[in-house]
PyMOL Python script that loads the backbone (N, CA, C, O; Angstrom):
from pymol import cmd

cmd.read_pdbstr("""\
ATOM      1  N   UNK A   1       0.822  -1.197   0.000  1.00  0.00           N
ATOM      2  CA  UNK A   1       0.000   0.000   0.000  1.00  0.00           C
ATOM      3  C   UNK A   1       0.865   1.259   0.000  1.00  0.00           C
ATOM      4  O   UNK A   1       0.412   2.331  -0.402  1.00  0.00           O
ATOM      5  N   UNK A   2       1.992   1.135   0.409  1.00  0.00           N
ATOM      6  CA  UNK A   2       2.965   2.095   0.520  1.00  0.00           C
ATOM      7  C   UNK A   2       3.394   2.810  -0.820  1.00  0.00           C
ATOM      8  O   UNK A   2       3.478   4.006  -1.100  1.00  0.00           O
ATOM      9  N   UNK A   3       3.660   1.560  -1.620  1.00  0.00           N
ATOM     10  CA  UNK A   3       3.958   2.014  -3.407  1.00  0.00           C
ATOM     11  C   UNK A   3       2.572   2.718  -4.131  1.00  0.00           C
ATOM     12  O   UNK A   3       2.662   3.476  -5.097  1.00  0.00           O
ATOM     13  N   UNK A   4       1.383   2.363  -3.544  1.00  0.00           N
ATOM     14  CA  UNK A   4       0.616   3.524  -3.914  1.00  0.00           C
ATOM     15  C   UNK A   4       0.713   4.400  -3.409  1.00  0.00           C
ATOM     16  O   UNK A   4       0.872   5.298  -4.236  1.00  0.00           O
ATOM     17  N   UNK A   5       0.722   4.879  -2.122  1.00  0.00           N
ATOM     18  CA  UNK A   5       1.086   6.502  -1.753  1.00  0.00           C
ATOM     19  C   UNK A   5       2.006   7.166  -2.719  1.00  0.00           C
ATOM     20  O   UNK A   5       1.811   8.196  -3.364  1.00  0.00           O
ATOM     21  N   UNK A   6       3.300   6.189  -2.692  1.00  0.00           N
ATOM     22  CA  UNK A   6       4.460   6.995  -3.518  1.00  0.00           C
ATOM     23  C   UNK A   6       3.960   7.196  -4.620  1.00  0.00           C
ATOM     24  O   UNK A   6       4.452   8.212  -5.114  1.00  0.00           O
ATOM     25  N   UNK A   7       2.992   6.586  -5.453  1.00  0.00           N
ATOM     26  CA  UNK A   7       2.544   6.728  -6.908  1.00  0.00           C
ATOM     27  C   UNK A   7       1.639   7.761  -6.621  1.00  0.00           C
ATOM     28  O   UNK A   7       1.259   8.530  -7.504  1.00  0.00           O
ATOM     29  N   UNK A   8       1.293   7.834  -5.547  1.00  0.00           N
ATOM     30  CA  UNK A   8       0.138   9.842  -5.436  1.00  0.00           C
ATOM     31  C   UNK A   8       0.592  10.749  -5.467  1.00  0.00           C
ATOM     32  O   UNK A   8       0.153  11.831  -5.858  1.00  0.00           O
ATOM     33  N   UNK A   9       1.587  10.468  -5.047  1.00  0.00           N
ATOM     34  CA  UNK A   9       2.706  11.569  -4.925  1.00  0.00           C
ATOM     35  C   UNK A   9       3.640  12.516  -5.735  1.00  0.00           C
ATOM     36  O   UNK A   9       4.037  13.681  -5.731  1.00  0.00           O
ATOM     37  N   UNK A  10       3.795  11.080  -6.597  1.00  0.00           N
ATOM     38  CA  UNK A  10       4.708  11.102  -7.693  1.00  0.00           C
ATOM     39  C   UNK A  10       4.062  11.962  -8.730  1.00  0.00           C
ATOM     40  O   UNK A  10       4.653  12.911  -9.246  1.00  0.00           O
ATOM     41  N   UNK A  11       2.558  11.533  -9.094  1.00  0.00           N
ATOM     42  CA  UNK A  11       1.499  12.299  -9.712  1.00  0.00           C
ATOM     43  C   UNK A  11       1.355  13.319  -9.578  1.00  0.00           C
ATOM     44  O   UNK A  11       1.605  14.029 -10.552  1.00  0.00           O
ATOM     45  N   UNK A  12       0.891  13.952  -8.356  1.00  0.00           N
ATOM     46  CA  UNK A  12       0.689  15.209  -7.930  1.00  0.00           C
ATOM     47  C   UNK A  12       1.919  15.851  -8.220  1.00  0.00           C
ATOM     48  O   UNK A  12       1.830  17.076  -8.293  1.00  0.00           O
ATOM     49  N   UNK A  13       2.883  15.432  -8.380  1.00  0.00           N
ATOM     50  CA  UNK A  13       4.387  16.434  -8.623  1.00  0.00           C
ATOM     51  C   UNK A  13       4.434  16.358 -10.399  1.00  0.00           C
ATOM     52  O   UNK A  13       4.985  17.153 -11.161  1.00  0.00           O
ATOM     53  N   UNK A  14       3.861  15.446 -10.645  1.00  0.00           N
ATOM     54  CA  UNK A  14       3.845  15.458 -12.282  1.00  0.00           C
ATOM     55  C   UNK A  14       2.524  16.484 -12.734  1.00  0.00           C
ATOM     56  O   UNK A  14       2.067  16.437 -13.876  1.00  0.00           O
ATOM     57  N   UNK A  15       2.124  17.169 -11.957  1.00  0.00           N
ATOM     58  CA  UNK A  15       0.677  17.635 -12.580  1.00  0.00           C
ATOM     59  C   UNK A  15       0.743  19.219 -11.670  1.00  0.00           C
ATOM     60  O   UNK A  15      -0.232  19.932 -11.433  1.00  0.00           O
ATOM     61  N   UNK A  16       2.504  19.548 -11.180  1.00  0.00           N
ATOM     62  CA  UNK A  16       2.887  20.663 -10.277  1.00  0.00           C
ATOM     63  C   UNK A  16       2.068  21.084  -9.097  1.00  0.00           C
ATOM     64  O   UNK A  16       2.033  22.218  -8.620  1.00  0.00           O
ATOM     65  N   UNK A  17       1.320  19.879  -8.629  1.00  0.00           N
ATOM     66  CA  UNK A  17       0.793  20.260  -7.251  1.00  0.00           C
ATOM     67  C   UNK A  17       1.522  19.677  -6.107  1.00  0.00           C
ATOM     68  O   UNK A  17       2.361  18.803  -6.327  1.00  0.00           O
ATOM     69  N   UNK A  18       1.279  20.080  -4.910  1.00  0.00           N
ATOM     70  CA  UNK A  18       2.204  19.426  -3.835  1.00  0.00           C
ATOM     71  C   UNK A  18       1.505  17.874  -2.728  1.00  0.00           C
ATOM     72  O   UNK A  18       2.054  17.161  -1.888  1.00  0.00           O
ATOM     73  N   UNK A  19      -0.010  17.913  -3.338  1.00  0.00           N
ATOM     74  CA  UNK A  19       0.005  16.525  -2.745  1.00  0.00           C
ATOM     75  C   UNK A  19      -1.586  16.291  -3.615  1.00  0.00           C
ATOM     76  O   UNK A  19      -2.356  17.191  -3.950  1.00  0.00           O
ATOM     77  N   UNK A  20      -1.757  14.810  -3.833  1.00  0.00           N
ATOM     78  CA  UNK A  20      -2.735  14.590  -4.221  1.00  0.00           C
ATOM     79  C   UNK A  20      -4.051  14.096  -3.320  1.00  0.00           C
ATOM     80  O   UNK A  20      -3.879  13.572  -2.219  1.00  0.00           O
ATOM     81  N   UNK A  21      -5.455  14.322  -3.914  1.00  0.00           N
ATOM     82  CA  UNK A  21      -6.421  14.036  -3.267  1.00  0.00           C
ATOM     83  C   UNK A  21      -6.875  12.514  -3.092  1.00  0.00           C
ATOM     84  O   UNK A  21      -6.759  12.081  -4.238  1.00  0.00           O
ATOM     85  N   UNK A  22      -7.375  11.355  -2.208  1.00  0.00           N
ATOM     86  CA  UNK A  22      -7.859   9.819  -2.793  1.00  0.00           C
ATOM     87  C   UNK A  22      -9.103  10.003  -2.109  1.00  0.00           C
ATOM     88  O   UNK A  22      -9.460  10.495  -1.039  1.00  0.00           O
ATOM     89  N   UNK A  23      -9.823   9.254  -3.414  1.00  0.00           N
ATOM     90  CA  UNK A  23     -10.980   9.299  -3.479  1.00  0.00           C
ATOM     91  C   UNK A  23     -11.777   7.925  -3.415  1.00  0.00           C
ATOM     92  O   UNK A  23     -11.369   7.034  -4.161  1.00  0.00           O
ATOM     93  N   UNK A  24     -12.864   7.662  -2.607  1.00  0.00           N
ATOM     94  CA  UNK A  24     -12.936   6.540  -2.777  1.00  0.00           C
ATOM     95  C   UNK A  24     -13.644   5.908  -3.912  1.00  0.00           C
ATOM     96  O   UNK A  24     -13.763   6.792  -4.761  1.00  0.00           O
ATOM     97  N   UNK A  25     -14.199   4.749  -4.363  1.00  0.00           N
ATOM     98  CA  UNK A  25     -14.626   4.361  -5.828  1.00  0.00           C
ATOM     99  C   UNK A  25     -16.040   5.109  -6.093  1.00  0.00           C
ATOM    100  O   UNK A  25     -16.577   5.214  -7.196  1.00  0.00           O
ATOM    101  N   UNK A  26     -16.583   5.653  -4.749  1.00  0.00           N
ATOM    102  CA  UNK A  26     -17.902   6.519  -5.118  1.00  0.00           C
ATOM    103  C   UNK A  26     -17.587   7.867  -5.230  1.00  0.00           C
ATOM    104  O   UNK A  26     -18.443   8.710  -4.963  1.00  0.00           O
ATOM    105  N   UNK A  27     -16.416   8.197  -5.607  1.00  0.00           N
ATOM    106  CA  UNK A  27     -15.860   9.569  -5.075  1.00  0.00           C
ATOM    107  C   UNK A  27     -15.894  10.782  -3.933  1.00  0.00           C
ATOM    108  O   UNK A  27     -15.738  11.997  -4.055  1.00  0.00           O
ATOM    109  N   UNK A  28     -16.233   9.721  -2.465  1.00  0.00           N
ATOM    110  CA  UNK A  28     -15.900  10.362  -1.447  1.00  0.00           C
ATOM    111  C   UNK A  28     -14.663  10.546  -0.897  1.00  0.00           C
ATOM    112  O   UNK A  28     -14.082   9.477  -0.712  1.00  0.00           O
ATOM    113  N   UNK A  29     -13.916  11.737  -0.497  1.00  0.00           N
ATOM    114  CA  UNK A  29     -13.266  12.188  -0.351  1.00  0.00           C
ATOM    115  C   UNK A  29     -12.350  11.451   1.031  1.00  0.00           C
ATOM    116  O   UNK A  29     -12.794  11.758   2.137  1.00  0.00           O
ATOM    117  N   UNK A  30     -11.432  10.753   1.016  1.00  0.00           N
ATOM    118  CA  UNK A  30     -10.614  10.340   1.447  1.00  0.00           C
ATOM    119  C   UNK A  30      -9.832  10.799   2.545  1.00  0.00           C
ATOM    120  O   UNK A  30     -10.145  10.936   3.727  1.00  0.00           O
ATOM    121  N   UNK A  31      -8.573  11.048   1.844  1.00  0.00           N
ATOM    122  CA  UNK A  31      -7.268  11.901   2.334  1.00  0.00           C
ATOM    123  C   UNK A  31      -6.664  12.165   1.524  1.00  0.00           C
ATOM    124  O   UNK A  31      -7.071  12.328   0.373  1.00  0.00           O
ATOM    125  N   UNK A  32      -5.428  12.291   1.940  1.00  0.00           N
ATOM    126  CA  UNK A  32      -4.310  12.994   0.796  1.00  0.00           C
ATOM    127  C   UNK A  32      -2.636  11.527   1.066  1.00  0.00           C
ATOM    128  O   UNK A  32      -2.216  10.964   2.078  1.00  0.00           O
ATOM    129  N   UNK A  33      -2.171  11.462  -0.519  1.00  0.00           N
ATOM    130  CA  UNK A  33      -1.245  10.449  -0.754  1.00  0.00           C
ATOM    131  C   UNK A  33      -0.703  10.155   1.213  1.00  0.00           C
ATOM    132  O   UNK A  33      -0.786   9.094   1.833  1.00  0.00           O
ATOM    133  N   UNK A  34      -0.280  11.265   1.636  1.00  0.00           N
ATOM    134  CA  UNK A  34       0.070  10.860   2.952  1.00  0.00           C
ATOM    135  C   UNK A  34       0.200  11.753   4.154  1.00  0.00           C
ATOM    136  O   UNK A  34       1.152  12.127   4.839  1.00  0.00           O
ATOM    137  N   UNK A  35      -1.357  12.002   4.166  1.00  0.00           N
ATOM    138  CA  UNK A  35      -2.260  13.120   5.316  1.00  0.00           C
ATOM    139  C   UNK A  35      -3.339  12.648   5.511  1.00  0.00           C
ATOM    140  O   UNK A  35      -3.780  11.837   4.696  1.00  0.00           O
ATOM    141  N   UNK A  36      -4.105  13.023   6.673  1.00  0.00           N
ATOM    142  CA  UNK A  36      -5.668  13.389   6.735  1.00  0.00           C
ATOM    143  C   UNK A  36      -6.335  14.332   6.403  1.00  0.00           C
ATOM    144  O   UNK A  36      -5.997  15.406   6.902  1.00  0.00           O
ATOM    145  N   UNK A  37      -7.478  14.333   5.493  1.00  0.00           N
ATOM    146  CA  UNK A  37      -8.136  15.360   5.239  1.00  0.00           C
ATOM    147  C   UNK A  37      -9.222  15.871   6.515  1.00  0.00           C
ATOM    148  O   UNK A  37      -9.874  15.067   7.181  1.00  0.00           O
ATOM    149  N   UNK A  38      -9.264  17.225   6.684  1.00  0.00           N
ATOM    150  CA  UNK A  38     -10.285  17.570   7.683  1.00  0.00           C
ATOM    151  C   UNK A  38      -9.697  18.986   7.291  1.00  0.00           C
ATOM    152  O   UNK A  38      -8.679  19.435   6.763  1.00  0.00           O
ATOM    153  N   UNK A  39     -11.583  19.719   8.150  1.00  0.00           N
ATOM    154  CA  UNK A  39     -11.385  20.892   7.672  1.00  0.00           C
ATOM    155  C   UNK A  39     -12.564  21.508   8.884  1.00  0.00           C
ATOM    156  O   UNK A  39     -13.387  20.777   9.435  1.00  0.00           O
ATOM    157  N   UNK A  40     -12.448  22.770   9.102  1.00  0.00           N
ATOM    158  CA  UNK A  40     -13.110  22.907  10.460  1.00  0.00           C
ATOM    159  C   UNK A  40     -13.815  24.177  10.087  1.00  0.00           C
ATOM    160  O   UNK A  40     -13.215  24.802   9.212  1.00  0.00           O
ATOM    161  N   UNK A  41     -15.014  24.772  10.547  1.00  0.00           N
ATOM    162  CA  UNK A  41     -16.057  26.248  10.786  1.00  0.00           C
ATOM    163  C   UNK A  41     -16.210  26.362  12.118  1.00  0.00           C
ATOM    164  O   UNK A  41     -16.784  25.693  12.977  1.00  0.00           O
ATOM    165  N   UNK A  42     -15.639  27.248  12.107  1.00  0.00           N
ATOM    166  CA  UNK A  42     -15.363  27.624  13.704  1.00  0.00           C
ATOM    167  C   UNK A  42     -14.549  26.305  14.539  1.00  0.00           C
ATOM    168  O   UNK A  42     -13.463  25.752  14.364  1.00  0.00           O
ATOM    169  N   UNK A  43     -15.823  26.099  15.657  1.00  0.00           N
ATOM    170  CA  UNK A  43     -15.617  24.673  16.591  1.00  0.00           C
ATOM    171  C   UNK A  43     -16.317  23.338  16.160  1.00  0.00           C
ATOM    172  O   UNK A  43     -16.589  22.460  16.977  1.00  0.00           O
ATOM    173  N   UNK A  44     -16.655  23.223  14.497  1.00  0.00           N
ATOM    174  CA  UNK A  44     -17.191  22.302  14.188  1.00  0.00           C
ATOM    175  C   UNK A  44     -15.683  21.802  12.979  1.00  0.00           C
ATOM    176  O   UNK A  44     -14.995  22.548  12.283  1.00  0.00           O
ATOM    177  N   UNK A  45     -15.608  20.178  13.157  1.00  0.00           N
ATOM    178  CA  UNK A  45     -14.158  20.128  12.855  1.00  0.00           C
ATOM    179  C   UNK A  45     -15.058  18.496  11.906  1.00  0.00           C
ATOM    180  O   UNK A  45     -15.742  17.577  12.357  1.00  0.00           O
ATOM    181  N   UNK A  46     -14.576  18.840  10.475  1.00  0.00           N
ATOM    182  CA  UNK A  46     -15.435  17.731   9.224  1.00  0.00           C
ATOM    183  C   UNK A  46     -14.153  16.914   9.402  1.00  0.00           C
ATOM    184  O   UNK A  46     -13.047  17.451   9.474  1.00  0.00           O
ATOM    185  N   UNK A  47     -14.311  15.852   9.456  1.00  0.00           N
ATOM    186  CA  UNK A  47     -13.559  14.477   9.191  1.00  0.00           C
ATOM    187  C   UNK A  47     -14.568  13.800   8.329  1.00  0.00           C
ATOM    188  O   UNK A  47     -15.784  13.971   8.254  1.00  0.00           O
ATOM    189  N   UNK A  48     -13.720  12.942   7.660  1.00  0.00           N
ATOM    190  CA  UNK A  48     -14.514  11.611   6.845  1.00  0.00           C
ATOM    191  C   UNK A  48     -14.337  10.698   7.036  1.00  0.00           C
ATOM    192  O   UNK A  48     -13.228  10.205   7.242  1.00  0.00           O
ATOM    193  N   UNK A  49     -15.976   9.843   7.029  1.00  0.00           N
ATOM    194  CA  UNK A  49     -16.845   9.164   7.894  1.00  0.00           C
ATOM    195  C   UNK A  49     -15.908   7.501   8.363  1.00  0.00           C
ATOM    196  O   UNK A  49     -15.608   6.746   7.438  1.00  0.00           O
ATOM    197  N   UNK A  50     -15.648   7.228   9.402  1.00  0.00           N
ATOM    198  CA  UNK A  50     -15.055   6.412  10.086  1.00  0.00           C
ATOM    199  C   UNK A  50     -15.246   5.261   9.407  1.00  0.00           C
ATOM    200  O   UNK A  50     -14.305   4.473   9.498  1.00  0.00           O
ATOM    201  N   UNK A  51     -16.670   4.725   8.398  1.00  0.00           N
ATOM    202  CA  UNK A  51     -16.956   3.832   7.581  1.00  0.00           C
ATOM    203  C   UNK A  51     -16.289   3.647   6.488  1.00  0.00           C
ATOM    204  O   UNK A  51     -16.366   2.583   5.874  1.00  0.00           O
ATOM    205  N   UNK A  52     -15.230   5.077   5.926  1.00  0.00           N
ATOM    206  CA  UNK A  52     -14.922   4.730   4.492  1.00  0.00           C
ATOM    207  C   UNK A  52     -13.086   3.952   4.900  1.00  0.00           C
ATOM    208  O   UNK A  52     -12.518   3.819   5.984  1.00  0.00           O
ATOM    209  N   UNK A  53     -12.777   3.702   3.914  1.00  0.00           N
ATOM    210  CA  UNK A  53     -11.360   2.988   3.849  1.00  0.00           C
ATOM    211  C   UNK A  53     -10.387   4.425   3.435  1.00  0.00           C
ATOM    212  O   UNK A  53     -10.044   4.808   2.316  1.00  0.00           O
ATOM    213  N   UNK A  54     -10.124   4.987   4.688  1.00  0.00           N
ATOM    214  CA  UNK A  54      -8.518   5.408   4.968  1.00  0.00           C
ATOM    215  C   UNK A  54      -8.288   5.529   6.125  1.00  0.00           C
ATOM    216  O   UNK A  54      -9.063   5.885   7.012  1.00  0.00           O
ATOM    217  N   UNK A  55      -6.809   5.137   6.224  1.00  0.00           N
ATOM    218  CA  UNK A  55      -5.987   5.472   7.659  1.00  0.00           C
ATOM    219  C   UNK A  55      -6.397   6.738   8.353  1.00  0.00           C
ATOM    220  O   UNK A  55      -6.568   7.793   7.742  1.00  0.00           O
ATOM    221  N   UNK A  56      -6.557   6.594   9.698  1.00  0.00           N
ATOM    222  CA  UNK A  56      -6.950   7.465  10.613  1.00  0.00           C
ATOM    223  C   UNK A  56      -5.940   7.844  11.154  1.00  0.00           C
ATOM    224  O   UNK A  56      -6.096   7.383  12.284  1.00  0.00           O
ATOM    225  N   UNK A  57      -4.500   8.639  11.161  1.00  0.00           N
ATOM    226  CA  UNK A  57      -3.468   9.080  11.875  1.00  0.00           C
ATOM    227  C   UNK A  57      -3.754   9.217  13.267  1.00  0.00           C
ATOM    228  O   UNK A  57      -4.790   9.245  13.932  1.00  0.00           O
ATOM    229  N   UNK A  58      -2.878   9.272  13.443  1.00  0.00           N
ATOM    230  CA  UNK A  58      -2.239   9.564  14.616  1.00  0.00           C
ATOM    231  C   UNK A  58      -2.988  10.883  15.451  1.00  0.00           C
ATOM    232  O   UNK A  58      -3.765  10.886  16.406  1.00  0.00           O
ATOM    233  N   UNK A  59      -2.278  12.194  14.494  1.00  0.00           N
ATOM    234  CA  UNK A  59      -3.056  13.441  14.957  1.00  0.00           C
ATOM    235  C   UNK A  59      -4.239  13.560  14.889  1.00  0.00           C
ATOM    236  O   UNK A  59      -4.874  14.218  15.714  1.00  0.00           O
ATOM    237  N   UNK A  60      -4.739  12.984  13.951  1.00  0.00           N
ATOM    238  CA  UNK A  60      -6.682  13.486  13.618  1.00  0.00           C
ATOM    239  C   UNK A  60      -7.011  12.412  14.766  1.00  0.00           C
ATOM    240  O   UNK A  60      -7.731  13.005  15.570  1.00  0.00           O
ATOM    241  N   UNK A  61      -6.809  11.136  15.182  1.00  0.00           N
ATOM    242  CA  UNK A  61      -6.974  10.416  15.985  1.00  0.00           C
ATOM    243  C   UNK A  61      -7.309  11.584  17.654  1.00  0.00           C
ATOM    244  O   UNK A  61      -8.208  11.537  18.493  1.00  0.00           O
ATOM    245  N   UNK A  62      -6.246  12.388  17.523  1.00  0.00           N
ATOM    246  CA  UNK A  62      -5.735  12.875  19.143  1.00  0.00           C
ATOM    247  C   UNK A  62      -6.377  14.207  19.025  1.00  0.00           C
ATOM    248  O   UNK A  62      -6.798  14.710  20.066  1.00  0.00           O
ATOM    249  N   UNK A  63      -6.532  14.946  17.745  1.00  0.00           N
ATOM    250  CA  UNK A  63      -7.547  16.052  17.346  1.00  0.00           C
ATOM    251  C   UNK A  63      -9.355  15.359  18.239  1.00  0.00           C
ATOM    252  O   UNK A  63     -10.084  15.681  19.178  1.00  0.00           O
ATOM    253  N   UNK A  64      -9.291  14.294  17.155  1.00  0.00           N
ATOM    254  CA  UNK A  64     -11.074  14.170  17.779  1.00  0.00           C
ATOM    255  C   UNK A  64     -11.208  13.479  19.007  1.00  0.00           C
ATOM    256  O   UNK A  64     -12.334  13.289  19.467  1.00  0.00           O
ATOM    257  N   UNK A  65      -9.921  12.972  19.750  1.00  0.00           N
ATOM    258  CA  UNK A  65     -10.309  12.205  21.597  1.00  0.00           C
ATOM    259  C   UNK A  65     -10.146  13.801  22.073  1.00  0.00           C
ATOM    260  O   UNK A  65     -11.140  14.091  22.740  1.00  0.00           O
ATOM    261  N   UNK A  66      -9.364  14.764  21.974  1.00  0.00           N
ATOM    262  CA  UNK A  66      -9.247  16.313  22.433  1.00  0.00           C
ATOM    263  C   UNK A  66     -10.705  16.421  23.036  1.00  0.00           C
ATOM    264  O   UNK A  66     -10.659  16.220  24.249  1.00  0.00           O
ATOM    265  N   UNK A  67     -11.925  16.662  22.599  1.00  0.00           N
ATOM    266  CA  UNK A  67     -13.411  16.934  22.813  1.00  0.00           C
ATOM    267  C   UNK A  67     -13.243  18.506  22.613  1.00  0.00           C
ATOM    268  O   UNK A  67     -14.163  19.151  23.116  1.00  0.00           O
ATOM    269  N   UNK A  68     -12.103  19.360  21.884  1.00  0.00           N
ATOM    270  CA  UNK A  68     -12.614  20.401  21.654  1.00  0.00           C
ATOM    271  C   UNK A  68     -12.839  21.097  20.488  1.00  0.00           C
ATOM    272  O   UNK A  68     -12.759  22.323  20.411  1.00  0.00           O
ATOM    273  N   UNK A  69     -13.213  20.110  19.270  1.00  0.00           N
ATOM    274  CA  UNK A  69     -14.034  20.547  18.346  1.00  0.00           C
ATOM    275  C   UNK A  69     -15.203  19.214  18.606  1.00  0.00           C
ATOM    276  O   UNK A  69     -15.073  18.139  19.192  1.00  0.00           O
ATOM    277  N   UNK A  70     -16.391  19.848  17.872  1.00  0.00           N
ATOM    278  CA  UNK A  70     -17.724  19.145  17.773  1.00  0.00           C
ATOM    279  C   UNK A  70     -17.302  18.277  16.489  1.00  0.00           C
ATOM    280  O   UNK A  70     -17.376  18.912  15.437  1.00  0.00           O
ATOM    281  N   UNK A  71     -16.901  17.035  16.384  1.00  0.00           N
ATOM    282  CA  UNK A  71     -16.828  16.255  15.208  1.00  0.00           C
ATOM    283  C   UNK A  71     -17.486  15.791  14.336  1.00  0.00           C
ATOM    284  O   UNK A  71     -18.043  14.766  14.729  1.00  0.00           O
ATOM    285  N   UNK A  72     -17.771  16.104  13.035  1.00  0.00           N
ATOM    286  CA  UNK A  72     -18.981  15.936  11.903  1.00  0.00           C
ATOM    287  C   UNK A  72     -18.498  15.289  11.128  1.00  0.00           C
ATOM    288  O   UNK A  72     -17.820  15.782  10.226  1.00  0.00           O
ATOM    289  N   UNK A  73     -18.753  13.701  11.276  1.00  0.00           N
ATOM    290  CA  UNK A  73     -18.202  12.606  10.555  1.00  0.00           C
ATOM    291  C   UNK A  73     -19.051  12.562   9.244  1.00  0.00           C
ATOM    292  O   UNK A  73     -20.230  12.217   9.172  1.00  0.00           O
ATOM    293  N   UNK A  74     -17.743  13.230   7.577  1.00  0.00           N
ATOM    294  CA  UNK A  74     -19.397  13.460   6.541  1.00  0.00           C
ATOM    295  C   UNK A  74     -18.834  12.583   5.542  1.00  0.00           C
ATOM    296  O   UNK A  74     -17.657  12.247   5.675  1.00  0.00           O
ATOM    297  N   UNK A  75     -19.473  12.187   4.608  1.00  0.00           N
ATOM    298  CA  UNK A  75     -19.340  11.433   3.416  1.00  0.00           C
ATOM    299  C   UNK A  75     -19.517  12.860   2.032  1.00  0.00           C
ATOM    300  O   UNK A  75     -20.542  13.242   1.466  1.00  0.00           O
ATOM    301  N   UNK A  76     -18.189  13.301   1.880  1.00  0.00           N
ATOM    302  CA  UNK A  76     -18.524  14.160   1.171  1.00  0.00           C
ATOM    303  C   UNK A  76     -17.745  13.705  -0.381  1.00  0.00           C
ATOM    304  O   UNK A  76     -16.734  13.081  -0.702  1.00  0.00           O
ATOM    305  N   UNK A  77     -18.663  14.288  -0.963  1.00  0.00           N
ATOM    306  CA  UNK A  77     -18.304  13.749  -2.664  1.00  0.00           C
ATOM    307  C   UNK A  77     -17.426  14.767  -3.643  1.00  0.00           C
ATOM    308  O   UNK A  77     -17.897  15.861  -3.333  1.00  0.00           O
ATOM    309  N   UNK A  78     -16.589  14.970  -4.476  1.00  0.00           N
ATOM    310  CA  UNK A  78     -16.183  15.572  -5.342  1.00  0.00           C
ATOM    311  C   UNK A  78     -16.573  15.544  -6.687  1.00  0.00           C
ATOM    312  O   UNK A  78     -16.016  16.275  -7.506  1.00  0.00           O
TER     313      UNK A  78
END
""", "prot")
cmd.dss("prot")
cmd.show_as("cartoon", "prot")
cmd.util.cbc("prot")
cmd.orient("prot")
């Protein structure tokens, strides 16, 4: 699984961006070759939904046990 990250990577530098987006086969929004995606309004902090297939790090892990954003687990599409 590792040689795919590097192949997201590799992409996104072939297409002059600095990291690419993965999407899942319905095109919900993932993470990035080798990040978590999340994004926050105000004290409301969007992660994606614990059901889809990507790694949950470390930090976003210790972000949402924190209890100080309201966590909105979404299935969002591109």
């Amino acid at each position: 699984s590792y040689l795919l990250r590097l192949h997201m990577a590799d992409f996104a530098k072939g297409q002059n961006c600095n990291d690419a987006l993965a999407l899942s086969r319905r095109g919900e929004l993932l993470e990035t070759a080798f990040a978590n995606v999340f994004w926050s309004d105000g004290m409301r902090l969007f992660v994606p939904d614990p059901t889809l297939p990507y790694l949950k790090g470390i930090m976003l892990s210790e972000i949402i046990a924190s209890g100080v954003f309201e966590v909105c687990f979404v299935k969002h599409t591109m």
